[in-house]
TILO-5321 format. One record per residue (C-alpha): y, x, z; residue in one letter. Coordinates in steps of 0.25 Angstrom, whole numbers, padded with zeros to 4 digits. Layout:
BEGIN
[[Y,X,Z],a] ...
***
This chain:
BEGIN
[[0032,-0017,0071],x] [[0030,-0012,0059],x] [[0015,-0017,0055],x] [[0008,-0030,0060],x] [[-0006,-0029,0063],x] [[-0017,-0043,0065],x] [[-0032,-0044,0067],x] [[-0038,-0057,0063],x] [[-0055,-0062,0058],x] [[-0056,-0047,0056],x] [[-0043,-0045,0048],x] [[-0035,-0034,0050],x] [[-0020,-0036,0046],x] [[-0011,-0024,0046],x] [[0005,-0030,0043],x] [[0017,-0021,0038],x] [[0029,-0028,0047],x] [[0040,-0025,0041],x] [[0044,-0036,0036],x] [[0057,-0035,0037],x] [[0058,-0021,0028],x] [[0047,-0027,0019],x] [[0038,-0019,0027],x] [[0043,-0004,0021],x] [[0034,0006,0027],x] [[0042,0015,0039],x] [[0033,0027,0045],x] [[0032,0018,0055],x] [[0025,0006,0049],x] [[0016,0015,0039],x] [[0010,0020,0052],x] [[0010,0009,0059],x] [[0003,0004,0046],x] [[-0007,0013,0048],x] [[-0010,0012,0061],x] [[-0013,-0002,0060],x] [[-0021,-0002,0047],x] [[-0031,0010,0053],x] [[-0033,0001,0067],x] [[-0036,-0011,0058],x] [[-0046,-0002,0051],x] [[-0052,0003,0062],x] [[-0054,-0009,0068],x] [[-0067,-0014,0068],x] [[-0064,-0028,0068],x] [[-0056,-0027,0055],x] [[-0064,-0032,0043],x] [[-0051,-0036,0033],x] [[-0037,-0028,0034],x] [[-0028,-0035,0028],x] [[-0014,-0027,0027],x] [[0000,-0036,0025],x] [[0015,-0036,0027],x] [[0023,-0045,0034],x] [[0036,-0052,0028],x] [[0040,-0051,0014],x] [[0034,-0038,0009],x] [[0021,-0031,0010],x] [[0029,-0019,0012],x] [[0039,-0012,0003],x] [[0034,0001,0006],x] [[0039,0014,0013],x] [[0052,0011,0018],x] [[0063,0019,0011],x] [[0071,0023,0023],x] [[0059,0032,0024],x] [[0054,0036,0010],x] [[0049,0051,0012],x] [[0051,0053,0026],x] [[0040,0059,0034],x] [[0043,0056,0048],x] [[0031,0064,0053],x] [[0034,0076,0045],x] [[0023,0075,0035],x] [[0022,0081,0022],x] [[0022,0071,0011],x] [[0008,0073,0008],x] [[0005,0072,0021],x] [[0012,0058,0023],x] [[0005,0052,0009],x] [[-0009,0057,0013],x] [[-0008,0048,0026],x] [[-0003,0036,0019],x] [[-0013,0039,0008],x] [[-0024,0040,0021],x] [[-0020,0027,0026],x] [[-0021,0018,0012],x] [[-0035,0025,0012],x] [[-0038,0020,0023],x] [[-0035,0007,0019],x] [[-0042,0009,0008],x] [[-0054,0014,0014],x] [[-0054,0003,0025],x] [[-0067,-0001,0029],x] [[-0061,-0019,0028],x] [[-0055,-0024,0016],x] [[-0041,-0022,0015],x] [[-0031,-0032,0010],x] [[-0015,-0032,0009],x] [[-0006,-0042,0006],x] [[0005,-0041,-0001],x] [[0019,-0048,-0001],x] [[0032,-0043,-0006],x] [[0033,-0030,-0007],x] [[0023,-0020,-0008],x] [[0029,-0009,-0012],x] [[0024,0009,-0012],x] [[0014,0013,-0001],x] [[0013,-0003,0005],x] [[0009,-0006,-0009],x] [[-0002,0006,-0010],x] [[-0007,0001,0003],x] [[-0009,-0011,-0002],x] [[-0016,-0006,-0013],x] [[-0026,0001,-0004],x] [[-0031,-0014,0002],x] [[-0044,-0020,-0004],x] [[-0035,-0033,-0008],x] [[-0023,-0035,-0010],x] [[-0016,-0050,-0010],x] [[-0002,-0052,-0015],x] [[0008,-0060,-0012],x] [[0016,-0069,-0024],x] [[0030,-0060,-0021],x] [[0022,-0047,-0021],x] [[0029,-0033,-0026],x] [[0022,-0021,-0027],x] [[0026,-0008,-0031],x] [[0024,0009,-0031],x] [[0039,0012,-0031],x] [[0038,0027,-0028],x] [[0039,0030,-0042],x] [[0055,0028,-0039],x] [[0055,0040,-0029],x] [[0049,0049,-0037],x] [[0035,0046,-0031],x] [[0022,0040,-0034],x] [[0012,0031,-0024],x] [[0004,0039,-0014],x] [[-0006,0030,-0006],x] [[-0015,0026,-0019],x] [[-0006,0018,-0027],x] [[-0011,0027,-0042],x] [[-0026,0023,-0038],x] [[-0026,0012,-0032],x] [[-0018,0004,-0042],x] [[-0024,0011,-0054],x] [[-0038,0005,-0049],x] [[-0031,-0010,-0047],x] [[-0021,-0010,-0058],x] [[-0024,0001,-0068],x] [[-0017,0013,-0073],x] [[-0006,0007,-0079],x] [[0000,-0004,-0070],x] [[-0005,0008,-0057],x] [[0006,0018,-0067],x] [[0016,0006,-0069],x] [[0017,0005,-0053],x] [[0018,0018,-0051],x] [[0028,0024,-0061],x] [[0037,0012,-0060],x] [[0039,0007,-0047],x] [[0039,-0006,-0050],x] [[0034,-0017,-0044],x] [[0024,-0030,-0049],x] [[0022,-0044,-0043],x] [[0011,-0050,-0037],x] [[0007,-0056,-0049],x] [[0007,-0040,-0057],x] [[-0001,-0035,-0044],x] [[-0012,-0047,-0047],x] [[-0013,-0046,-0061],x] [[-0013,-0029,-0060],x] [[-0024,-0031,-0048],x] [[-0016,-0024,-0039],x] [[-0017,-0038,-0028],x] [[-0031,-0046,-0028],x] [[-0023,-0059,-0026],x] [[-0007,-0066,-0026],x] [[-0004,-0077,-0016],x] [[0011,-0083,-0014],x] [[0016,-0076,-0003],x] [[0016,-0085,0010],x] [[0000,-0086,0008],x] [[-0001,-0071,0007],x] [[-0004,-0069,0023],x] [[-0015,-0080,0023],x] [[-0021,-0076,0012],x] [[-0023,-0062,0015],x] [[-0028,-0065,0028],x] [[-0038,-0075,0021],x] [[-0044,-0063,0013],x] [[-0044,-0055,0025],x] [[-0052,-0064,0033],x] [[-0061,-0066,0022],x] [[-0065,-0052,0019],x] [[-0065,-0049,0036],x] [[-0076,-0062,0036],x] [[-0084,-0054,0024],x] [[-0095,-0046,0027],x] [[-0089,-0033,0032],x] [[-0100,-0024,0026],x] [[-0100,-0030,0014],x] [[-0087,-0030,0011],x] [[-0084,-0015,0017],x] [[-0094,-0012,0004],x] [[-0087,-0020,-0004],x] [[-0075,-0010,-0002],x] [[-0082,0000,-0002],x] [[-0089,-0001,-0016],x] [[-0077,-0004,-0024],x] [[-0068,0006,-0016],x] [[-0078,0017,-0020],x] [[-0073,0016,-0036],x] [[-0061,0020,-0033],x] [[-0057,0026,-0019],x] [[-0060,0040,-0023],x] [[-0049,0036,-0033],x] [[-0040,0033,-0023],x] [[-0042,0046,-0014],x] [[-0040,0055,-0026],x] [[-0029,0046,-0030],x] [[-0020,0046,-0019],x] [[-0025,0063,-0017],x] [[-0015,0064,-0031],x] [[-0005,0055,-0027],x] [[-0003,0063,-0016],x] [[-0001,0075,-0023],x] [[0007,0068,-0032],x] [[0017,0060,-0020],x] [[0019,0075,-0013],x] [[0024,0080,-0026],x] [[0033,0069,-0029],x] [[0038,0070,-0015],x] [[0044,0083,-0020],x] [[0049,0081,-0032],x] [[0065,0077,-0036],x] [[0063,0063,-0041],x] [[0058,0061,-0029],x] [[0069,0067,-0021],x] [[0079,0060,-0030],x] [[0072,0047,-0028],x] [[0076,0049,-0013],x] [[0089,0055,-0016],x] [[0092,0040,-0023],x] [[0089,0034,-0012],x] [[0096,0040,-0003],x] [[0110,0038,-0011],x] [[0107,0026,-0014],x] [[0104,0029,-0032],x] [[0095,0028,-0043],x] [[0086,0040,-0042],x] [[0088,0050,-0055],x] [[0073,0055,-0056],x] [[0070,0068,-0065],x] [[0061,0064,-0074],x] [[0049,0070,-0079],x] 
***
């Protein structure tokens, strides 16, 4: 089963469980993902979603073995304007959201990620936008959402290199709220869960609401250009040279400007 779901004091808890692939995301976890985070939101009950992975990673992100595939036969803007519709609806979720974060959190994991309210890290953390190396950019939010947390610069050093930074980077950057070792990172998020589940729920729905309302016009328009932006670059050579490389097994030889 390819996610995990729990409800307890009012906190929803949607798991990637993969563990054994570090979670990389097949179409048939991303849906099942889905699935399980719009019942959680639906549900009356829920007060707190807190979103996790189990085992070593968060998750490493879509799973190469199907990078650009479109199983349903969908255009590629078609397939990012659903993923982009379902970390909105994160986003938009009428409960706090958290995620924690361990090992890797790496390309769409880590945007959704970057859609919760809270993000709590574990010390062995790695986050990165790798998508630069297939001739691509981040799809689902990544140029807004990290411009408001980090800045414009450390938002550009993520997304033009494809690197990635520790947990300690994230914390000092803003990108997580808090850094715990890792084998207190499940307690502690289920601690914060809990305690933002027993707060009052209207005020803490206005909360949400009032700082959201800076910025989540931003986001919508934001992910609208990266959108334009990913079909184009779906097109392009470096991008197919990028799967090319893959393929034979290489270095990609990218075109430059």
């Amino acid at each position: 089963m390819g996610v995990l779901t729990e409800h307890v004091d009012g906190v929803a808890i949607v798991s990637f469980n993969r563990p054994e692939r570090h979670n990389a995301l097949d179409d048939e976890t991303i849906e099942a993902w889905r699935v399980a985070v719009a019942s959680a939101l639906d549900d009356p009950s829920t007060r707190c979603l807190l979103l996790k992975g189990e085992g070593p990673s968060f998750s490493s992100g879509r799973d190469l073995g199907q990078l650009g595939q479109r199983a349903k036969g969908e255009t590629d803007a078609e397939f990012v304007a659903v993923a982009q519709a379902a970390n909105l609806r994160l986003v938009e979720a009428p409960v706090p959201v958290v995620a924690a974060m361990q090992g890797h959190a790496i390309g769409g994991a880590f945007e959704t990620a970057l859609c919760a309210d809270i993000r709590l890290a574990a010390d062995d953390l790695s986050c990165s936008l790798p998508e630069i190396r297939s001739g691509l950019v981040p799809d689902t939010g990544a140029s807004v959402l990290l411009t408001a947390l980090a800045g414009p610069s450390r938002a550009k050093v993520l997304m033009m290199t494809g690197q990635p930074i520790d947990a300690a980077t994230a914390l000092a950057w803003g990108i997580v709220d808090d850094v715990v070792p890792a084998e207190s990172l499940d307690a502690r998020a289920r601690t914060l869960g809990r305690q933002l589940a027993a707060a009052p729920g209207r005020a803490v729905r206005a909360a949400k609401r009032l700082v959201d309302a800076a910025w989540l016009e931003q986001l919508e328009a934001g992910m609208k250009r990266e959108l334009e932006a990913q079909v184009e670059l779906f097109g392009t050579a470096d991008h197919a040279e990028a799967r090319a490389a893959f393929r034979d097994g290489r270095e990609p030889r990218f075109e430059g400007r």
